[in-house]
PyMOL Python script that loads the backbone (N, CA, C, O; Angstrom):
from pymol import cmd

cmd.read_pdbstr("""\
ATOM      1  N   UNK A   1      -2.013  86.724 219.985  1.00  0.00           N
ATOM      2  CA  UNK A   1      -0.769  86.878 219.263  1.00  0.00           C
ATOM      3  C   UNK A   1      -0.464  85.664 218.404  1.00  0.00           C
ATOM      4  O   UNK A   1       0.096  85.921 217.338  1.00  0.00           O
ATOM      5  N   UNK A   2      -0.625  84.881 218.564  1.00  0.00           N
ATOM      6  CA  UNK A   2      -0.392  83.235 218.095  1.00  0.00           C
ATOM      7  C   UNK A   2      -1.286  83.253 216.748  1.00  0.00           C
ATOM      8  O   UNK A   2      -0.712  82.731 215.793  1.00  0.00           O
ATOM      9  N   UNK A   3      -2.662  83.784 216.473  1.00  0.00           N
ATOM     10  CA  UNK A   3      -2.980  84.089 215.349  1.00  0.00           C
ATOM     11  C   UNK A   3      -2.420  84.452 214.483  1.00  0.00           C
ATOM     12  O   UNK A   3      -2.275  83.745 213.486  1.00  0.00           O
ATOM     13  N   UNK A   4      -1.928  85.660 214.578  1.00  0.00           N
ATOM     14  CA  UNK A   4      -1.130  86.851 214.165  1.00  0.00           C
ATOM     15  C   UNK A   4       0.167  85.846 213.233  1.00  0.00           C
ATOM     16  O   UNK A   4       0.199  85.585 212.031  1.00  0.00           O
ATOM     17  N   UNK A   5       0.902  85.548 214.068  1.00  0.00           N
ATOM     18  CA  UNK A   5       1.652  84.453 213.792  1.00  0.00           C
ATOM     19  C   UNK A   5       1.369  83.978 212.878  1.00  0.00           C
ATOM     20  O   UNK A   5       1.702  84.498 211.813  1.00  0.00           O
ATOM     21  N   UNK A   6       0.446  82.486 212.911  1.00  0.00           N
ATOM     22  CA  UNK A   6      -0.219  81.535 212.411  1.00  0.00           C
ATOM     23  C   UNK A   6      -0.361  82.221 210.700  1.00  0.00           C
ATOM     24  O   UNK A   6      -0.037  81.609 209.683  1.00  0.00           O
ATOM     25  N   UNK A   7      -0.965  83.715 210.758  1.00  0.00           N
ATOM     26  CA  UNK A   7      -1.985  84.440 209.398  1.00  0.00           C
ATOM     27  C   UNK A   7      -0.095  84.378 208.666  1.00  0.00           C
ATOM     28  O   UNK A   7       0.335  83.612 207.803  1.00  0.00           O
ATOM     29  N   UNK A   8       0.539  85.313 209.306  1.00  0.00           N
ATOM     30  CA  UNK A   8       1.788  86.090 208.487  1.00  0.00           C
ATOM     31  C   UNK A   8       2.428  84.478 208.228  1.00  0.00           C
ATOM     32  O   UNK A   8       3.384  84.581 207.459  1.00  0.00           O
ATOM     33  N   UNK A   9       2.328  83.868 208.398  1.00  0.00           N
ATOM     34  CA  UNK A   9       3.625  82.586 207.908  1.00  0.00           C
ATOM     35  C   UNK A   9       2.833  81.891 206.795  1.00  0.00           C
ATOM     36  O   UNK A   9       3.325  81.401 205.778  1.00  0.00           O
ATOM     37  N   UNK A  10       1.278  81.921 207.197  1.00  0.00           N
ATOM     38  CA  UNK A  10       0.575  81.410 206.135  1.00  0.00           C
ATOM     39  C   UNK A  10       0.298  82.261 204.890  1.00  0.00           C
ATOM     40  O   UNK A  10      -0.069  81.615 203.908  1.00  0.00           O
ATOM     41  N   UNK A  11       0.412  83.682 204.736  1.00  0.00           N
ATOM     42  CA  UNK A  11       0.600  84.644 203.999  1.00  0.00           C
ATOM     43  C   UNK A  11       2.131  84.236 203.293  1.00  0.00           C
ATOM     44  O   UNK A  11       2.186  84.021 202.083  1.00  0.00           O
ATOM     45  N   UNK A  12       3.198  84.161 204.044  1.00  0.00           N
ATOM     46  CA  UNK A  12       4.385  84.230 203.635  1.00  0.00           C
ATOM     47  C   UNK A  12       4.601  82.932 202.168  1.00  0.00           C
ATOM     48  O   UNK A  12       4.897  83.002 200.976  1.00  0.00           O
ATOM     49  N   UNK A  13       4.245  81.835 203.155  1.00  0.00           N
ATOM     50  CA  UNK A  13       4.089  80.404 202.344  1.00  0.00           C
ATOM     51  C   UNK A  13       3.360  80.515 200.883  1.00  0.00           C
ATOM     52  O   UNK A  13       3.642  79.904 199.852  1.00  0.00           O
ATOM     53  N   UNK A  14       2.430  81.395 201.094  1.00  0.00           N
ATOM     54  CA  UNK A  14       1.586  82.026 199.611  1.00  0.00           C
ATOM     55  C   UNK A  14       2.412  82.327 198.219  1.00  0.00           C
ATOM     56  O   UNK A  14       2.400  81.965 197.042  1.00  0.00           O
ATOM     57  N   UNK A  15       3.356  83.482 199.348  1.00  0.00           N
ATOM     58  CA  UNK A  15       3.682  84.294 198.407  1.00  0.00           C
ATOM     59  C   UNK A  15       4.532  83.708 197.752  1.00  0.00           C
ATOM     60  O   UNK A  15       4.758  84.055 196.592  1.00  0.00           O
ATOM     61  N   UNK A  16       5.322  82.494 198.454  1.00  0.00           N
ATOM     62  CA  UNK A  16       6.584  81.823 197.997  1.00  0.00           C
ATOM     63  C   UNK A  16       5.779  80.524 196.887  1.00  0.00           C
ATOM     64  O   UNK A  16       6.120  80.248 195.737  1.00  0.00           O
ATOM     65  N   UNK A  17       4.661  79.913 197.691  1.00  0.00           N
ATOM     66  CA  UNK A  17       4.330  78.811 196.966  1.00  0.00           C
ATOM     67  C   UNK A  17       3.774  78.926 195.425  1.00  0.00           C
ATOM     68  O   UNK A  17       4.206  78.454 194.373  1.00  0.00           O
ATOM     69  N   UNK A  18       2.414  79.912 195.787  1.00  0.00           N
ATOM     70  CA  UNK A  18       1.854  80.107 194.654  1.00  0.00           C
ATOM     71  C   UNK A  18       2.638  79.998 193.412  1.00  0.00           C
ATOM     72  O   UNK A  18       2.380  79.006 192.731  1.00  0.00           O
ATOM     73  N   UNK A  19       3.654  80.906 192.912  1.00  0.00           N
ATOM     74  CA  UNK A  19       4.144  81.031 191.579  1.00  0.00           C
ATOM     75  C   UNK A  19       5.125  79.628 191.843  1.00  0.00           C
ATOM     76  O   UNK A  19       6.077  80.116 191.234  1.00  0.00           O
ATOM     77  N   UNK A  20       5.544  78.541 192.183  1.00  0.00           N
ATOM     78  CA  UNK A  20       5.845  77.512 191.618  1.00  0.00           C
ATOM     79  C   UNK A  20       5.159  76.096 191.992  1.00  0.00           C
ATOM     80  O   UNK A  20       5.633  74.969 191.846  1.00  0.00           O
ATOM     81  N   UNK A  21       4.055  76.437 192.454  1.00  0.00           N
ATOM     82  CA  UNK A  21       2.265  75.372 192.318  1.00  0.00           C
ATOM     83  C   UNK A  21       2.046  75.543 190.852  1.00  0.00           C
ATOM     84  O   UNK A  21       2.087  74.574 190.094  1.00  0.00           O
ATOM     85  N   UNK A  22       1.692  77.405 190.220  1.00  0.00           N
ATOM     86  CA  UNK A  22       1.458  77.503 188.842  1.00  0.00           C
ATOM     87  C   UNK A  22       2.268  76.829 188.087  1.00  0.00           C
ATOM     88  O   UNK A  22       2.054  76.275 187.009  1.00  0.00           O
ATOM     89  N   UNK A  23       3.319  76.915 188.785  1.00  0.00           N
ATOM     90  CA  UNK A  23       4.349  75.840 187.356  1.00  0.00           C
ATOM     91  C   UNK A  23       5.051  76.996 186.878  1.00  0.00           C
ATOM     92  O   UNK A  23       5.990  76.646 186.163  1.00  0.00           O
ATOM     93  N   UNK A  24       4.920  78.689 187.043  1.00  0.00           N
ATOM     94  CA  UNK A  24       5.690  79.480 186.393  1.00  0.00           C
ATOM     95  C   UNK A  24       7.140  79.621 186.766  1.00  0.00           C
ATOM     96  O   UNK A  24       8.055  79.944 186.008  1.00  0.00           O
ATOM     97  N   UNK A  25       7.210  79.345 187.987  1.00  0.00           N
ATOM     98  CA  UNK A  25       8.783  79.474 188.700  1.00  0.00           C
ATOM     99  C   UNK A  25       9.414  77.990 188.973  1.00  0.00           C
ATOM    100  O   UNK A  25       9.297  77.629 190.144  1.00  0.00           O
ATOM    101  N   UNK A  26       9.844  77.377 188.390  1.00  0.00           N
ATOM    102  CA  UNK A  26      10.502  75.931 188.295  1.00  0.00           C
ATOM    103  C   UNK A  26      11.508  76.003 188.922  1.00  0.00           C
ATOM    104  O   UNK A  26      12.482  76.689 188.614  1.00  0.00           O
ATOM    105  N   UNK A  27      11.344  74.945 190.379  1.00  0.00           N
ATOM    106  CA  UNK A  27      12.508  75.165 191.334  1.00  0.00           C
ATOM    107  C   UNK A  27      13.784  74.660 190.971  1.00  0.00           C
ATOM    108  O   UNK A  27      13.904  73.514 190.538  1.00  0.00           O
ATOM    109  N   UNK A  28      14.989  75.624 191.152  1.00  0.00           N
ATOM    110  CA  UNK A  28      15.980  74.861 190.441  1.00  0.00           C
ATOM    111  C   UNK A  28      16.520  73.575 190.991  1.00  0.00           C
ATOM    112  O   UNK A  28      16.370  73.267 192.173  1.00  0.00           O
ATOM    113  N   UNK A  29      17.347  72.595 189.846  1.00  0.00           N
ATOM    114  CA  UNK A  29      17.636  71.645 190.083  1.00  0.00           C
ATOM    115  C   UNK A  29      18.914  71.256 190.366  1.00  0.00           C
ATOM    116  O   UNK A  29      19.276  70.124 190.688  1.00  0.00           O
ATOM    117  N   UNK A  30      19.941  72.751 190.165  1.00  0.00           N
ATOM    118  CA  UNK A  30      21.386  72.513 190.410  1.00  0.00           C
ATOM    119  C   UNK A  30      21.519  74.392 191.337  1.00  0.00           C
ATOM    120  O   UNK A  30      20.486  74.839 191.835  1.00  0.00           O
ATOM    121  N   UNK A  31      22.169  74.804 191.377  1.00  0.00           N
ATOM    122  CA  UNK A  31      22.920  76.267 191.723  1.00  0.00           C
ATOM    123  C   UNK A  31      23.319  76.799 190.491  1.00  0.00           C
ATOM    124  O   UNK A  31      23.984  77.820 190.662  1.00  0.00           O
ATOM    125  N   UNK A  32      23.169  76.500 189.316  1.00  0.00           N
ATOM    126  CA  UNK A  32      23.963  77.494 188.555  1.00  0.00           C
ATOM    127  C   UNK A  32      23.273  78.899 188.007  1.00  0.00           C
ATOM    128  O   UNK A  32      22.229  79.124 188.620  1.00  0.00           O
ATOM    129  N   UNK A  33      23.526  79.705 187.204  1.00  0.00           N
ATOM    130  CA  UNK A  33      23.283  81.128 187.220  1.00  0.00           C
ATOM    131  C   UNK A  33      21.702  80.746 186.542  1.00  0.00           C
ATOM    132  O   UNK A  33      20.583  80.591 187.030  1.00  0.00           O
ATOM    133  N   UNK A  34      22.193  80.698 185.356  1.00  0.00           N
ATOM    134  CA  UNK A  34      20.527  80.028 184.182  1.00  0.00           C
ATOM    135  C   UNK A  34      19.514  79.579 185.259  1.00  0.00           C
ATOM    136  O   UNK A  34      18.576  80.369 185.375  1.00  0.00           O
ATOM    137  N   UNK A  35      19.465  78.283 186.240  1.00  0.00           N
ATOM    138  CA  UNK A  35      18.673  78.203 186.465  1.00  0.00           C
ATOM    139  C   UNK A  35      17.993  79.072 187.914  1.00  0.00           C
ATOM    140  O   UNK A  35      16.806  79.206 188.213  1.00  0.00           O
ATOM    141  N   UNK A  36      19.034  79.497 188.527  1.00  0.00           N
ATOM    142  CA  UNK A  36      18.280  80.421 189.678  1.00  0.00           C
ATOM    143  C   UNK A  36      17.813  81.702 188.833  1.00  0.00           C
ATOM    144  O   UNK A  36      16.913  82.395 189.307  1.00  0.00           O
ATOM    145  N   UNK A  37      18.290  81.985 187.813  1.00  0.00           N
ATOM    146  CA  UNK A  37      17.821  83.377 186.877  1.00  0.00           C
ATOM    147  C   UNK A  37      16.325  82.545 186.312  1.00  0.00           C
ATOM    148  O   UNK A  37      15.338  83.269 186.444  1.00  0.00           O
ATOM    149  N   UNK A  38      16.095  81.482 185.856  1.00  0.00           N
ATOM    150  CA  UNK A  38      14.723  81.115 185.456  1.00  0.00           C
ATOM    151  C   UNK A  38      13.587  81.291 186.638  1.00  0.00           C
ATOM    152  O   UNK A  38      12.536  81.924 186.533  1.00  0.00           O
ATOM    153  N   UNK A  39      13.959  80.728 187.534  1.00  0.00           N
ATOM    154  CA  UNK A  39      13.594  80.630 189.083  1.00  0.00           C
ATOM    155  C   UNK A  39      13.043  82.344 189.521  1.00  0.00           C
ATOM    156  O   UNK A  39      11.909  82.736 189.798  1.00  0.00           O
ATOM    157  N   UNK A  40      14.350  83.108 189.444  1.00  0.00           N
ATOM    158  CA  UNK A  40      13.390  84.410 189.845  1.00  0.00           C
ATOM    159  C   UNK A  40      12.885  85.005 188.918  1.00  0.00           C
ATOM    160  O   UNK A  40      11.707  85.211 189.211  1.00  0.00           O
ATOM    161  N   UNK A  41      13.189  85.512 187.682  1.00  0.00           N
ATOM    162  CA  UNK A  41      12.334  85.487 186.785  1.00  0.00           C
ATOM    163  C   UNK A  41      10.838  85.118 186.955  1.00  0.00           C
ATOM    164  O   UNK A  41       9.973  85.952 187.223  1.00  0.00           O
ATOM    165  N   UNK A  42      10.569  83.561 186.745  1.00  0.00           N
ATOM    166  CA  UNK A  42       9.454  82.928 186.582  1.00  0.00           C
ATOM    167  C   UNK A  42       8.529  83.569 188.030  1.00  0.00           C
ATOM    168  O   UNK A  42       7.359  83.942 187.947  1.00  0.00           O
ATOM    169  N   UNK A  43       9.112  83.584 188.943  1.00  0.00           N
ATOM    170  CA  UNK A  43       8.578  84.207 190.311  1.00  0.00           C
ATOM    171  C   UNK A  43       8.002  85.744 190.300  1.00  0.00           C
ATOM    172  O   UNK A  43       6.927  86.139 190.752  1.00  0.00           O
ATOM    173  N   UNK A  44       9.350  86.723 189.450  1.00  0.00           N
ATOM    174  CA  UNK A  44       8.655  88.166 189.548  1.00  0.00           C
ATOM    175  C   UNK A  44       7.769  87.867 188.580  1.00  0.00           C
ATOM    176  O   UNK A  44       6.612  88.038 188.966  1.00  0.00           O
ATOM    177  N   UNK A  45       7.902  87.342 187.047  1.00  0.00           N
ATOM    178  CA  UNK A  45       6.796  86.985 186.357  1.00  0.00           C
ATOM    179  C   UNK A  45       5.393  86.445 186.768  1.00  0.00           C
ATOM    180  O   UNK A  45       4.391  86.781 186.137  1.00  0.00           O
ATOM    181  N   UNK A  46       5.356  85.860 187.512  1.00  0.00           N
ATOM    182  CA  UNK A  46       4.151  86.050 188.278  1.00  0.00           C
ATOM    183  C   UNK A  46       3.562  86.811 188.963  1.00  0.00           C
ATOM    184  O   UNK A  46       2.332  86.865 188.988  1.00  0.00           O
ATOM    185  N   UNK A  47       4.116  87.339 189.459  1.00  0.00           N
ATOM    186  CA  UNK A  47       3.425  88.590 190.798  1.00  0.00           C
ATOM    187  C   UNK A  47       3.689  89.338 190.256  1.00  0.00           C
ATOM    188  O   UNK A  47       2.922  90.120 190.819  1.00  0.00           O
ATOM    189  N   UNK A  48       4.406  90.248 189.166  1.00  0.00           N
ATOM    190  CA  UNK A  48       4.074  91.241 187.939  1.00  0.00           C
ATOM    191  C   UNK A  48       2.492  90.948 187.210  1.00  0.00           C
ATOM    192  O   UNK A  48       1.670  91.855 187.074  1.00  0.00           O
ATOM    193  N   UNK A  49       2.277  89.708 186.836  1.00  0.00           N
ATOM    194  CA  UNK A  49       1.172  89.117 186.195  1.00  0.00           C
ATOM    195  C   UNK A  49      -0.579  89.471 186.903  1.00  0.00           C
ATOM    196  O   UNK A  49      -1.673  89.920 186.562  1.00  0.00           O
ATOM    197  N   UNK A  50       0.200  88.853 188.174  1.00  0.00           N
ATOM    198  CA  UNK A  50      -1.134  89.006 189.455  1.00  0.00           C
ATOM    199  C   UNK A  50      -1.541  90.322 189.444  1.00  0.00           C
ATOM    200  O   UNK A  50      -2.736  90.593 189.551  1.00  0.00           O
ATOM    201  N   UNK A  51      -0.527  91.346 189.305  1.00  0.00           N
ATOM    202  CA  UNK A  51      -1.211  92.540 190.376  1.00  0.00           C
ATOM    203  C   UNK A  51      -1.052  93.301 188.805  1.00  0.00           C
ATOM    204  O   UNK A  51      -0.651  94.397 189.198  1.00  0.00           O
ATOM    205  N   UNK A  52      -1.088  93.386 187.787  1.00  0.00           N
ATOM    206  CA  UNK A  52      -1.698  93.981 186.255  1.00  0.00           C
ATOM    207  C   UNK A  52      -2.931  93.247 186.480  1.00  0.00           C
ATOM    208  O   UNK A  52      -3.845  94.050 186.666  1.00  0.00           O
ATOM    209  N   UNK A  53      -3.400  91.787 186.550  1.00  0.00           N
ATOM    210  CA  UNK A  53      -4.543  91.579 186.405  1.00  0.00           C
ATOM    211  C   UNK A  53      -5.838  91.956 187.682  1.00  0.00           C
ATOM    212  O   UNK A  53      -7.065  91.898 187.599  1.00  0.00           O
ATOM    213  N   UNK A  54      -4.972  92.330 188.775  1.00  0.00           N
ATOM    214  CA  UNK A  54      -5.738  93.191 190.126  1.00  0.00           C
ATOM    215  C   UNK A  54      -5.998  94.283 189.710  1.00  0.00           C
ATOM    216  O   UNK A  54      -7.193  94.436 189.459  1.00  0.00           O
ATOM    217  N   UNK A  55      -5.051  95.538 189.442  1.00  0.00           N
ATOM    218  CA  UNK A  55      -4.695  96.414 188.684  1.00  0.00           C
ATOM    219  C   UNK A  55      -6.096  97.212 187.520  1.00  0.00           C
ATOM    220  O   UNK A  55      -6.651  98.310 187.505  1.00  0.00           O
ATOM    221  N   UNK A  56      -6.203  95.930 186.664  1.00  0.00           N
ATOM    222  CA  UNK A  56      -6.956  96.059 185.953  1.00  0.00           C
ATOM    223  C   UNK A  56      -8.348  95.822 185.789  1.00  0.00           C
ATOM    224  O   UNK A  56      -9.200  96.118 184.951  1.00  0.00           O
ATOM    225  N   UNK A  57      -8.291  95.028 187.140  1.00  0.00           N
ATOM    226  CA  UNK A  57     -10.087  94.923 187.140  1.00  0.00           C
ATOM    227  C   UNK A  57     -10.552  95.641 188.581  1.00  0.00           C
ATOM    228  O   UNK A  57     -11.533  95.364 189.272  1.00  0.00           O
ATOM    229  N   UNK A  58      -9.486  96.689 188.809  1.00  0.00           N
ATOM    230  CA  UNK A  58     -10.479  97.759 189.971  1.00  0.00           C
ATOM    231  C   UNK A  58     -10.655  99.030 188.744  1.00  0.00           C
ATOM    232  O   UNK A  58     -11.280 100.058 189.005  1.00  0.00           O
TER     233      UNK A  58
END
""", "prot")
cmd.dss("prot")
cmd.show_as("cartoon", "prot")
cmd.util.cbc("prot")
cmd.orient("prot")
């Protein structure tokens, strides 16, 4: 079970890290609307991006 664990949090961390490692989702630097709207944006913009380019090469 502790695997199991271990895989899904390291999966989770992925999904969150990846798009602002790329630099596409820029973590915001205050609370206001603009920048948490850049923030998810830049985030679905990525994983929209990923899975057209999965998408497209099956």
């Amino acid at each position: 079970m502790k695997i199991v664990t271990i895989i899904v949090l390291v999966v989770i961390a992925l999904f969150f890290l990846l798009p602002i490692l790329h630099g596409q989702a820029p973590i915001p630097e205050d609370m206001s609307a603009t920048e948490i709207g850049h923030f998810i944006g830049g985030f679905a913009g990525y994983w929209i991006d990923a899975l057209k380019s999965v998408f497209t090469s099956l």
